[in-house]
N, CA, C and O atoms as a printed pandas DataFrame, in Angstrom:
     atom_number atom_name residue_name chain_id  residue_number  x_coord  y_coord  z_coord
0              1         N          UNK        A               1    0.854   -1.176    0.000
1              2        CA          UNK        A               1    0.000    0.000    0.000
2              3         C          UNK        A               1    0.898    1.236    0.000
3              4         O          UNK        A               1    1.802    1.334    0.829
4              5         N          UNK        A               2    0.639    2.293   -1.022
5              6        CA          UNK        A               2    1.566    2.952   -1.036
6              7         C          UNK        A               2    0.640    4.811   -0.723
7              8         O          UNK        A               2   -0.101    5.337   -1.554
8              9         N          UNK        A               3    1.063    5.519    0.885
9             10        CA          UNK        A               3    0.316    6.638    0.647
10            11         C          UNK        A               3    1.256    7.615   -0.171
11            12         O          UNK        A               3    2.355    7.452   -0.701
12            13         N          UNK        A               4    0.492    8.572   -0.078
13            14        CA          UNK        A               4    0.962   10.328   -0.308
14            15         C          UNK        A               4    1.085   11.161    1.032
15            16         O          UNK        A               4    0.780   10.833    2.178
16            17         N          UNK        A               5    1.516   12.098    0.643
17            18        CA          UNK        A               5    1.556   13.030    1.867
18            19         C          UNK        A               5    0.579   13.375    2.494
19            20         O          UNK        A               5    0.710   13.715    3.670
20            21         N          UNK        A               6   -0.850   13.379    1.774
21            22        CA          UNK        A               6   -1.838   13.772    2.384
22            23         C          UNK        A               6   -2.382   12.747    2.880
23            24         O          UNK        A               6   -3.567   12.937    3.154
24            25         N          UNK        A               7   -1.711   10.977    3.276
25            26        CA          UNK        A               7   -2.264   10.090    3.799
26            27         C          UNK        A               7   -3.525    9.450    3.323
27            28         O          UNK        A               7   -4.303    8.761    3.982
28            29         N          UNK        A               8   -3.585    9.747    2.236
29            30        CA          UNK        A               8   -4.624    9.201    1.224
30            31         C          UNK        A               8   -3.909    8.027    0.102
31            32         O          UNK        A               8   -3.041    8.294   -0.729
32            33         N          UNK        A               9   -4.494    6.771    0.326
33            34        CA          UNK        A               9   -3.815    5.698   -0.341
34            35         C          UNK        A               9   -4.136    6.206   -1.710
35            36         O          UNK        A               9   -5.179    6.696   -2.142
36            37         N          UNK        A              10   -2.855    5.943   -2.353
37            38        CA          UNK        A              10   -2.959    6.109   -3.895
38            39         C          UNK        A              10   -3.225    5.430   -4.391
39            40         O          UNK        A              10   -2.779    4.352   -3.997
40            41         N          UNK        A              11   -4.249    5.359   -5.795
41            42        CA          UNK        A              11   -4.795    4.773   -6.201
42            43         C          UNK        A              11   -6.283    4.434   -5.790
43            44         O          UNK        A              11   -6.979    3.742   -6.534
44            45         N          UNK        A              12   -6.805    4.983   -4.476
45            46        CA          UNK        A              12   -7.882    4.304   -3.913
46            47         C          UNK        A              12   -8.841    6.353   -4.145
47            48         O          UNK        A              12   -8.313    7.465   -4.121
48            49         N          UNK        A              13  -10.210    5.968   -4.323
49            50        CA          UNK        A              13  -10.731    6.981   -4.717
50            51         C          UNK        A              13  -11.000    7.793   -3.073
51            52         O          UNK        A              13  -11.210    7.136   -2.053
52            53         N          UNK        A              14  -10.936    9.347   -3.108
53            54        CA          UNK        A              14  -10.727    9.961   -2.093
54            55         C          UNK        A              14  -12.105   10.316   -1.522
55            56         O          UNK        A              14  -12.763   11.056   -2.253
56            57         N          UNK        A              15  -12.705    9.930   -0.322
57            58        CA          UNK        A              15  -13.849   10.595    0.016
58            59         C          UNK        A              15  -14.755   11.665   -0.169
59            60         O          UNK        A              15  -14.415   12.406    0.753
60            61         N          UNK        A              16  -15.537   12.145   -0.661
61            62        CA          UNK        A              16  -15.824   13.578   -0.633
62            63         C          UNK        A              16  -15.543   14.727    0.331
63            64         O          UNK        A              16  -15.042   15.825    0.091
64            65         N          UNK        A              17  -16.099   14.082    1.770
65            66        CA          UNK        A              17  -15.739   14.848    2.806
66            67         C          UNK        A              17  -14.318   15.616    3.136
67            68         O          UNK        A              17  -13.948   16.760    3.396
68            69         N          UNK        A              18  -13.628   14.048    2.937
69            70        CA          UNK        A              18  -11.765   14.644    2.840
70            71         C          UNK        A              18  -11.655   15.643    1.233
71            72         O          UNK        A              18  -10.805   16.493    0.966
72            73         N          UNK        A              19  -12.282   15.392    0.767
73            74        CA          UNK        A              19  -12.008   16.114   -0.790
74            75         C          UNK        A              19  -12.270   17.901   -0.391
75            76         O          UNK        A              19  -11.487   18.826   -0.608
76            77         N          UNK        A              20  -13.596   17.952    0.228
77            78        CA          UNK        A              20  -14.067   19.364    0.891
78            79         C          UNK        A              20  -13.353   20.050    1.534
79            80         O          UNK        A              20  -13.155   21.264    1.489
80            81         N          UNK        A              21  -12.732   18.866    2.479
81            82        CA          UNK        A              21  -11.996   19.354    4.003
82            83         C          UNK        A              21  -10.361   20.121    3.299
83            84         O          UNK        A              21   -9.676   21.081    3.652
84            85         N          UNK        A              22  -10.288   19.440    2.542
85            86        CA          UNK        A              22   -8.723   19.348    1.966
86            87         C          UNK        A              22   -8.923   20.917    0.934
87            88         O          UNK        A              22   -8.006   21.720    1.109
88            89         N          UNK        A              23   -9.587   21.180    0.326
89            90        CA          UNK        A              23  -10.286   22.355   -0.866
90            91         C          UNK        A              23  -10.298   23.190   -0.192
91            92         O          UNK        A              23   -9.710   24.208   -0.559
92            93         N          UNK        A              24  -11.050   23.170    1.276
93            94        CA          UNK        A              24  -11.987   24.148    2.055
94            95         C          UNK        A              24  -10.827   25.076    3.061
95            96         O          UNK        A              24  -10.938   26.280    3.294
96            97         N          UNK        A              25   -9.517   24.012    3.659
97            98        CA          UNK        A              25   -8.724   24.137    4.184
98            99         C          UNK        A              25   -8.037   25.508    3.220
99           100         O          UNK        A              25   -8.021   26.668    3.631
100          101         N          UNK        A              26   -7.567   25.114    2.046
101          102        CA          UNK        A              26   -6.634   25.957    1.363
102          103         C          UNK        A              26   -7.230   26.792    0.621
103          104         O          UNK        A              26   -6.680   27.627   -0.098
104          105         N          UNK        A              27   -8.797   26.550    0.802
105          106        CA          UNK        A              27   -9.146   28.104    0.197
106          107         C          UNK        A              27   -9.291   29.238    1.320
107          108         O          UNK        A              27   -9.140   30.398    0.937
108          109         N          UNK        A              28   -9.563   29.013    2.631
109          110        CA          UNK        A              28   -9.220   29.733    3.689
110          111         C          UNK        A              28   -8.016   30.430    3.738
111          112         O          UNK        A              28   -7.754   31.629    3.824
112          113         N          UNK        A              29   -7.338   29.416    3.664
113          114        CA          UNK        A              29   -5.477   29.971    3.845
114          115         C          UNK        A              29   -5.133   31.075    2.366
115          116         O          UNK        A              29   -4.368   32.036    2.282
116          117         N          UNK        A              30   -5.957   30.512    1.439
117          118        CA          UNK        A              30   -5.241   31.174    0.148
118          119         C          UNK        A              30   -5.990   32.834    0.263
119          120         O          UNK        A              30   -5.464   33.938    0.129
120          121         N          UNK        A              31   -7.254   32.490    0.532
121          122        CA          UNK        A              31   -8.183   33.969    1.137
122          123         C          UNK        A              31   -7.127   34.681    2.614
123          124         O          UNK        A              31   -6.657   35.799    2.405
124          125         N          UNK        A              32   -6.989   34.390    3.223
125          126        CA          UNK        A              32   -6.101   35.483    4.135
126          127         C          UNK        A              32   -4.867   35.825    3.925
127          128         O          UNK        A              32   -4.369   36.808    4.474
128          129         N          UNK        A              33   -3.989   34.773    2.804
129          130        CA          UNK        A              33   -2.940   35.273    2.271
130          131         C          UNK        A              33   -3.338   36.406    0.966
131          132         O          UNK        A              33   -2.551   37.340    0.807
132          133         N          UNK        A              34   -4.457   36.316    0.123
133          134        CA          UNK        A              34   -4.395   37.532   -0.557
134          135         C          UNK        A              34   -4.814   38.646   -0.436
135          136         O          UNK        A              34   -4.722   39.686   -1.089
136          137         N          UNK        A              35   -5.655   38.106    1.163
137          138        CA          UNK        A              35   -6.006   39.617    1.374
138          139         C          UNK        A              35   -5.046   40.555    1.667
139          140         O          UNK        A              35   -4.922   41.682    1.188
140          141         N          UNK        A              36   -4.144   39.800    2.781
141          142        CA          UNK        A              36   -2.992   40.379    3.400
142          143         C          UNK        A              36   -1.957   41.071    2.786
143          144         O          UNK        A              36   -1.312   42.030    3.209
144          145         N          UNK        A              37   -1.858   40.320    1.476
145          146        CA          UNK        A              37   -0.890   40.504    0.136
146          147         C          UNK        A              37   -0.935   41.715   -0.560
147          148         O          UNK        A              37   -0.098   42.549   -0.904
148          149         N          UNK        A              38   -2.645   41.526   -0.718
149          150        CA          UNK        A              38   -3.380   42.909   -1.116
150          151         C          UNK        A              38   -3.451   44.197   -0.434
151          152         O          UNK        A              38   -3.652   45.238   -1.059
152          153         N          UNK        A              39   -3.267   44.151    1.032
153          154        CA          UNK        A              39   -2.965   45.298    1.924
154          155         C          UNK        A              39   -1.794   45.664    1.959
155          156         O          UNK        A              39   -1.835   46.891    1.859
156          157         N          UNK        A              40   -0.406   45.219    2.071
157          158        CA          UNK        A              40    0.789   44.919    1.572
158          159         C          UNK        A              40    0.896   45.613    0.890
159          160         O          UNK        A              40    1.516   46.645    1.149
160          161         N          UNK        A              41    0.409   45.413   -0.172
161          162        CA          UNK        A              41    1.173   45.799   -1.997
162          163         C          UNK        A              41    0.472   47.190   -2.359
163          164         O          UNK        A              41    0.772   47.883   -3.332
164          165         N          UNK        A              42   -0.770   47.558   -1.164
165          166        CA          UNK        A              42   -1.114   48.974   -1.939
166          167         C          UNK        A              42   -0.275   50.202   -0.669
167          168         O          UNK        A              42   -0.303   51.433   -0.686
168          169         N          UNK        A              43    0.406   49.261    0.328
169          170        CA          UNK        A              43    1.194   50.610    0.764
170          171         C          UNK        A              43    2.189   50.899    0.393
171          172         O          UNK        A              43    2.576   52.068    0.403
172          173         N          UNK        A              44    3.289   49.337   -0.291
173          174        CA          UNK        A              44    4.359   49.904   -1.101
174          175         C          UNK        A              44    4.180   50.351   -2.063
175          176         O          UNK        A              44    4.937   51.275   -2.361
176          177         N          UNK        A              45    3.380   50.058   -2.806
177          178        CA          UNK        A              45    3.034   50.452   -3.991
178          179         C          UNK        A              45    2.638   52.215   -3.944
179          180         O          UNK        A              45    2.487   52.822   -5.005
180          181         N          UNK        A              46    2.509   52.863   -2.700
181          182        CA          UNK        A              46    1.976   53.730   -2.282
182          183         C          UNK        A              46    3.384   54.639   -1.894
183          184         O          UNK        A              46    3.380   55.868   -1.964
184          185         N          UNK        A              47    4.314   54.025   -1.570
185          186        CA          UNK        A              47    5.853   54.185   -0.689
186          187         C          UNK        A              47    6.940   54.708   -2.454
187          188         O          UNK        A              47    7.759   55.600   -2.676
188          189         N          UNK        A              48    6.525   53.937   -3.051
189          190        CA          UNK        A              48    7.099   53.560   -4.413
190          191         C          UNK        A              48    6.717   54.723   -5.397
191          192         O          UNK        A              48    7.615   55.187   -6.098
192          193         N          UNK        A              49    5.161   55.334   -5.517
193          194        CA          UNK        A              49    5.120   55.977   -6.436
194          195         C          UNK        A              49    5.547   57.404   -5.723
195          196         O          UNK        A              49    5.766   58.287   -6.552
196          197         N          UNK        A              50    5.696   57.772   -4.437
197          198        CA          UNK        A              50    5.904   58.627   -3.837
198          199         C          UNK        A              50    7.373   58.882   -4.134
199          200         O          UNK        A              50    7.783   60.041   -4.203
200          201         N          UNK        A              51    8.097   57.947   -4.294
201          202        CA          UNK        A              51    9.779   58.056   -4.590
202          203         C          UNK        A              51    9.655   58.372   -5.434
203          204         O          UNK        A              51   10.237   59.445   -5.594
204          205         N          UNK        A              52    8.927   57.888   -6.620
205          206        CA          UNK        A              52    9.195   57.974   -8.043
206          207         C          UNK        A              52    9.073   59.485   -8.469
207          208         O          UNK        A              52    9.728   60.144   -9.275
208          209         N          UNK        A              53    8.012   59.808   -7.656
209          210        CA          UNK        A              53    7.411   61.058   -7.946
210          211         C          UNK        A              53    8.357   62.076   -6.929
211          212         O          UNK        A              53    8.042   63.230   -6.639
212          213         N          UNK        A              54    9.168   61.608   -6.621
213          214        CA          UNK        A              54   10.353   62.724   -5.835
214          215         C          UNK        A              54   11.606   62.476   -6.620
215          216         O          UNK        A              54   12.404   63.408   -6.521
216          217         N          UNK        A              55   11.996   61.491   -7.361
217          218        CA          UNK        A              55   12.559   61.043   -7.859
218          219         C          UNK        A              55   12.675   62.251   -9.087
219          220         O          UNK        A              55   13.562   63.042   -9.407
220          221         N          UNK        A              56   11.455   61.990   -9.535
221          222        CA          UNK        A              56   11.050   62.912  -10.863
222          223         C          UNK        A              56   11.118   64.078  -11.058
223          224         O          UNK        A              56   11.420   64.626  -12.118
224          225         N          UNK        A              57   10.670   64.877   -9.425
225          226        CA          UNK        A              57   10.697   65.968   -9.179
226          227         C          UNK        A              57   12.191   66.694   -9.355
227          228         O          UNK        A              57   12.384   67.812   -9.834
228          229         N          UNK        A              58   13.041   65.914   -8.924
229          230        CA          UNK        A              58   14.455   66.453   -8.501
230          231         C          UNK        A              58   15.256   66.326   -9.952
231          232         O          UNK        A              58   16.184   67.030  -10.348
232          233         N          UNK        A              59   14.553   65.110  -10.680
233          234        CA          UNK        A              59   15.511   65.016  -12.389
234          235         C          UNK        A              59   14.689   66.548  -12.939
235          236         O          UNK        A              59   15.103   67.128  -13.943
236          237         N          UNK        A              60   13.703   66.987  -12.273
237          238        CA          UNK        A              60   12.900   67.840  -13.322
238          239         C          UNK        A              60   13.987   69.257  -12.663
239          240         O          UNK        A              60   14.890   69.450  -13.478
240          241         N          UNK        A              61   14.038   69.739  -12.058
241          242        CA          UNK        A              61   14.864   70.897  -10.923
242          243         C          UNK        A              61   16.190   70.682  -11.627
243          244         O          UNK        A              61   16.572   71.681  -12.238
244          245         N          UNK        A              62   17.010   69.592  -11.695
245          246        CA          UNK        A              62   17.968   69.432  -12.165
246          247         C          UNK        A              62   19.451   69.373  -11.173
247          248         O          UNK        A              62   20.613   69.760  -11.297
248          249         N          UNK        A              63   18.512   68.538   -9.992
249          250        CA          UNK        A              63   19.384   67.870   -8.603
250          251         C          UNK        A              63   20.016   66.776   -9.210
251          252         O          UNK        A              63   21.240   66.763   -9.342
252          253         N          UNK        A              64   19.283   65.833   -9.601
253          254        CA          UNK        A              64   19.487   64.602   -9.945
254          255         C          UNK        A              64   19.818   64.682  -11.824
255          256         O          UNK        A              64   19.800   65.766  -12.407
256          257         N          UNK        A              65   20.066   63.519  -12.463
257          258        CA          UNK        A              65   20.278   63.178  -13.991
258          259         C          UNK        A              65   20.155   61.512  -13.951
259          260         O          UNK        A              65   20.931   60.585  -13.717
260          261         N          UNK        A              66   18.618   61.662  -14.342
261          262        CA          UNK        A              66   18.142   60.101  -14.393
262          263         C          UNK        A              66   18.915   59.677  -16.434
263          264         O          UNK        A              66   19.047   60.281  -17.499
264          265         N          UNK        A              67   19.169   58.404  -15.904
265          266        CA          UNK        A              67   20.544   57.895  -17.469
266          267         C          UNK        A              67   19.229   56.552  -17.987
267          268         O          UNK        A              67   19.203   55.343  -17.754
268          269         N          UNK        A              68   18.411   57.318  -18.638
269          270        CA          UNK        A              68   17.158   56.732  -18.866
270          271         C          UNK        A              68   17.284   55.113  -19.482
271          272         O          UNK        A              68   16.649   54.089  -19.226
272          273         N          UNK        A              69   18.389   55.402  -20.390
273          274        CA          UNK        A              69   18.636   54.026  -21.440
274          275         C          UNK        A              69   19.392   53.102  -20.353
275          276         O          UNK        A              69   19.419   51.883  -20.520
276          277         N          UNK        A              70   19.878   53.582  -19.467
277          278        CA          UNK        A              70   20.358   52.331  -18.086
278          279         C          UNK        A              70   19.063   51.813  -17.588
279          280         O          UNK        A              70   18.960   50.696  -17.080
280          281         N          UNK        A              71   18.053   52.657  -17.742
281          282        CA          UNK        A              71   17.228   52.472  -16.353
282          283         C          UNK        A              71   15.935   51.159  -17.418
283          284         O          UNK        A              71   15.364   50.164  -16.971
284          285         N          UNK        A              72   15.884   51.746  -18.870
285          286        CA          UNK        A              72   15.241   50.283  -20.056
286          287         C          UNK        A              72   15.609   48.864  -19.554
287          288         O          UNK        A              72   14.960   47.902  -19.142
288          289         N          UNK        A              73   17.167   49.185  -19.798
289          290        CA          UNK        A              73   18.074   48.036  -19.788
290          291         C          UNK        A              73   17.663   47.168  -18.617
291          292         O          UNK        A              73   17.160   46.053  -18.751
292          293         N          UNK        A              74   17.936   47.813  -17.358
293          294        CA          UNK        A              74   17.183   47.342  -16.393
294          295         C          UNK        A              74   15.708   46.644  -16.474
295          296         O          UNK        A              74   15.786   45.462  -16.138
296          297         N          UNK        A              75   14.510   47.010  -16.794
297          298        CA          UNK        A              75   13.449   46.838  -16.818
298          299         C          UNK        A              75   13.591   45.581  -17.672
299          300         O          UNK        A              75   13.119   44.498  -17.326
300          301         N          UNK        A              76   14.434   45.828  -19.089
301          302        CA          UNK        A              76   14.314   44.254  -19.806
302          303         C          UNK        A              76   14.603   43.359  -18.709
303          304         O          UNK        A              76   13.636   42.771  -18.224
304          305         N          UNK        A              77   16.147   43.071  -18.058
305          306        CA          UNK        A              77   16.226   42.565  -17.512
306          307         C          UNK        A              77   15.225   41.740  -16.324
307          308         O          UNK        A              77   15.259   40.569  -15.944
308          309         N          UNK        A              78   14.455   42.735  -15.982
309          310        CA          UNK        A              78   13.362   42.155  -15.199
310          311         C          UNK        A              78   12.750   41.456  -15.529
311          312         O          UNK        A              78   12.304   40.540  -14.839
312          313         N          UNK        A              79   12.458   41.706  -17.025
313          314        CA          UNK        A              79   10.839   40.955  -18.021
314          315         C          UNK        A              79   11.332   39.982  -18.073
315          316         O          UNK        A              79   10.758   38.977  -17.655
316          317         N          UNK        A              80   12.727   39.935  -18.674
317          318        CA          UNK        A              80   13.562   38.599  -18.999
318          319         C          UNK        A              80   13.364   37.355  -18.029
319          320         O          UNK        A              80   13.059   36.227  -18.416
320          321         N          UNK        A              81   13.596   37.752  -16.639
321          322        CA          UNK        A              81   13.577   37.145  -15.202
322          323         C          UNK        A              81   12.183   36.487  -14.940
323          324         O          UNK        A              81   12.050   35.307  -14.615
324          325         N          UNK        A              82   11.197   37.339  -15.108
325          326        CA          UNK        A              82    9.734   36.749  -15.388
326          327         C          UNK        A              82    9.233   36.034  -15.934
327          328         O          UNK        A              82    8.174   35.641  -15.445
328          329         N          UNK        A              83    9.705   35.407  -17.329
329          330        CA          UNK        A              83    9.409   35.207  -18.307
330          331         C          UNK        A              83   10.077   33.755  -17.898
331          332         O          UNK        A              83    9.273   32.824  -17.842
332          333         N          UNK        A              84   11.159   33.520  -17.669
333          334        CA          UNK        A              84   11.807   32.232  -16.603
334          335         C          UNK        A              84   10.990   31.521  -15.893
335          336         O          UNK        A              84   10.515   30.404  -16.094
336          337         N          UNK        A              85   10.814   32.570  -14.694
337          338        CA          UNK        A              85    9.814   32.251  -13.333
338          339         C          UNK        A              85    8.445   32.057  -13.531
339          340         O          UNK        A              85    7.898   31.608  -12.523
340          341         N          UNK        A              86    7.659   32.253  -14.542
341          342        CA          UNK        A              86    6.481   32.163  -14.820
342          343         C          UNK        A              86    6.083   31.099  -15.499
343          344         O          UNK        A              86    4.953   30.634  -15.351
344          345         N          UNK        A              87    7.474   30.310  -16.789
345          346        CA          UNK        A              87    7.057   28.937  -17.105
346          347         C          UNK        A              87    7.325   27.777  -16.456
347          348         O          UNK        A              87    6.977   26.658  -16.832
348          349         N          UNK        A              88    8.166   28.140  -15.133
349          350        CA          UNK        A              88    8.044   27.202  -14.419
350          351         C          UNK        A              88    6.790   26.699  -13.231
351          352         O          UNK        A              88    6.637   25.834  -12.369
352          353         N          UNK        A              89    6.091   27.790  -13.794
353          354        CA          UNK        A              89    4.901   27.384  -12.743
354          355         C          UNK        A              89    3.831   26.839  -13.837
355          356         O          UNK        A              89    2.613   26.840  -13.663
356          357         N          UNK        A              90    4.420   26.431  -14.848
357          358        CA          UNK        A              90    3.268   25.454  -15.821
358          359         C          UNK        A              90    3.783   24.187  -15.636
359          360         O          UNK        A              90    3.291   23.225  -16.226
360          361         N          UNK        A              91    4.617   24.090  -14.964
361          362        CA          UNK        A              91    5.273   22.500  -15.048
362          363         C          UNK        A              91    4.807   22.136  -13.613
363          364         O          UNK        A              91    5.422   21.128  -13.266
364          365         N          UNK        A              92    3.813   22.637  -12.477
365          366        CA          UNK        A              92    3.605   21.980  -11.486
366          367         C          UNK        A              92    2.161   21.773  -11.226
367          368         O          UNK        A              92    1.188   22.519  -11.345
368          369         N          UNK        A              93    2.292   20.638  -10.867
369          370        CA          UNK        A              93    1.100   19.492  -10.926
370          371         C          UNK        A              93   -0.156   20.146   -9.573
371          372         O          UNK        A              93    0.032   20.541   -8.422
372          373         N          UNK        A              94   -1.622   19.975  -10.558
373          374        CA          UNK        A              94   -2.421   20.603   -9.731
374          375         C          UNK        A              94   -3.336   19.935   -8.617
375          376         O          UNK        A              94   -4.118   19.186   -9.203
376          377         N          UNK        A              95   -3.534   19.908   -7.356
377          378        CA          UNK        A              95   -4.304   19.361   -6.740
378          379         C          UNK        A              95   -5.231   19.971   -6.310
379          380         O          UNK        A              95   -5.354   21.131   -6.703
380          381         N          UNK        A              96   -6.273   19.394   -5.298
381          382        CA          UNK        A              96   -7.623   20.086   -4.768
382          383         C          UNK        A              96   -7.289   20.850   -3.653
383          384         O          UNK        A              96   -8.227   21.552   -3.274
384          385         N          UNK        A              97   -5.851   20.989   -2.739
385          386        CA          UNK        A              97   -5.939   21.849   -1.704
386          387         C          UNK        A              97   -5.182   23.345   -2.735
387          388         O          UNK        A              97   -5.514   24.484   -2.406
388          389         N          UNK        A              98   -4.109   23.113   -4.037
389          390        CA          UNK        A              98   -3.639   24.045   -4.617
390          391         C          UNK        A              98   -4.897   24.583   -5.035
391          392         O          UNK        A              98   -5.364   25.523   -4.392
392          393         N          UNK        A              99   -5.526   24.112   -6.045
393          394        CA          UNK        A              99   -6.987   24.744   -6.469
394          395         C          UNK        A              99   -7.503   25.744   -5.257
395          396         O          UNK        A              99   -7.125   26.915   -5.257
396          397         N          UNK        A             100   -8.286   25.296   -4.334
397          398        CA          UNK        A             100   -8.623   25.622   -3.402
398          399         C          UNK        A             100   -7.999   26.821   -2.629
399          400         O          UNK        A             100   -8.797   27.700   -2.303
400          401         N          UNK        A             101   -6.817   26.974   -2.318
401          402        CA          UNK        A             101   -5.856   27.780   -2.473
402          403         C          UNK        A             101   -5.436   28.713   -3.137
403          404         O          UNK        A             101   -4.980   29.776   -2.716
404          405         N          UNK        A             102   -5.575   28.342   -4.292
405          406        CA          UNK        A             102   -5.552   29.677   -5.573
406          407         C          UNK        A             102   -6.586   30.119   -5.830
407          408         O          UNK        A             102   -6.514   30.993   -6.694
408          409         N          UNK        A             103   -7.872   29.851   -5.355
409          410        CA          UNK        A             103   -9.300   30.119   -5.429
410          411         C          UNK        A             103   -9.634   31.442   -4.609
411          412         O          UNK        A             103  -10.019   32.540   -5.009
412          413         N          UNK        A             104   -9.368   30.988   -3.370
413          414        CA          UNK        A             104   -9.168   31.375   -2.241
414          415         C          UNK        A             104   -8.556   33.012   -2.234
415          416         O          UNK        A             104   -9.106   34.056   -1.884
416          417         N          UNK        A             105   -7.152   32.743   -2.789
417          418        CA          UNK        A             105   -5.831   33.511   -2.999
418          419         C          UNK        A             105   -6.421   34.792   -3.640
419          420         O          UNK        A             105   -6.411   35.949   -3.221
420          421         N          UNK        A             106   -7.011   34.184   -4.937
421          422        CA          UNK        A             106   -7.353   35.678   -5.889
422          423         C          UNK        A             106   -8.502   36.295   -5.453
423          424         O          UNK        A             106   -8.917   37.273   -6.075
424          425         N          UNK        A             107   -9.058   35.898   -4.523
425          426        CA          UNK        A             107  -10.776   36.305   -4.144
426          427         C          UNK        A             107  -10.180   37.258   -2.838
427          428         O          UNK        A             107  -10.786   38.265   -2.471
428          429         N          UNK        A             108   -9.227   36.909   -2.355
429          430        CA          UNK        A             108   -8.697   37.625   -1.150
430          431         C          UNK        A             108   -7.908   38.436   -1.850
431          432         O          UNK        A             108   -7.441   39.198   -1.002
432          433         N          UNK        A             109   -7.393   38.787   -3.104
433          434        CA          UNK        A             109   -7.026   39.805   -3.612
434          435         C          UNK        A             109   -7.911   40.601   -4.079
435          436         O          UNK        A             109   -7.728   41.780   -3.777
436          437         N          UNK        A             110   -8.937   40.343   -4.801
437          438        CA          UNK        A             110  -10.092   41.085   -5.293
438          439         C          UNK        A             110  -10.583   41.702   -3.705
439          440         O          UNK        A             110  -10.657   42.907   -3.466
440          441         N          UNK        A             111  -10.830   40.833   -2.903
441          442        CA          UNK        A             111  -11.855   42.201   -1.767
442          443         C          UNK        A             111  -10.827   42.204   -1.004
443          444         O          UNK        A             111  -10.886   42.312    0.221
444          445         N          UNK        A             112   -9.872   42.093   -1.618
445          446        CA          UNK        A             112   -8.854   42.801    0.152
446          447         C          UNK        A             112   -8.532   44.370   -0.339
447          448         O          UNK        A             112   -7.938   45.142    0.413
């Protein structure tokens, strides 16, 4: 008899109840992680445009000398990095607590 991590024999069909419990579990968790995520990301995001916009202010005065074609170069670099990290999340295998979880996740981003 061979289990999985979630102690569910493989091969043998999974209860409903455990199917719920297991869904229900990680859509909870995935809902307070995006809410949280979502509160998070609108104060840096808040911290960030405030620099930018002091940032801007001071290239505009002529404190600062933003070297624009460095700053592209950069940004490719980023996309480049993304573009990596993003097909590796097509290569991982989906279950009912991930579902549940990512369900969860984006709904706690939407009302957070």
């Amino acid at each position: 008899m061979v289990v999985n991590a979630t102690n569910v024999t493989v091969g043998q069909p999974m209860d409903l109840y455990s199917l719920i419990l297991s869904g229900g579990v990680g859509f909870v968790g995935g809902f307070a992680l995006g809410y949280a995520v979502k509160k998070i990301l609108k104060l840096l995001l808040l911290g960030v445009g405030l620099m930018i916009a002091a940032v801007l202010y001071l290239d505009h005065i002529g404190v600062v000398e933003i070297k624009w074609s460095r700053f592209q170069e950069w940004l490719a670099s980023i996309v480049e990095n993304l573009k990596g990290t993003l097909a590796l999340y097509h290569s991982v295998g989906v279950s009912v607590p991930l579902v549940g979880f990512g369900a969860g996740f984006l709904l706690g981003l939407k009302y957070g």
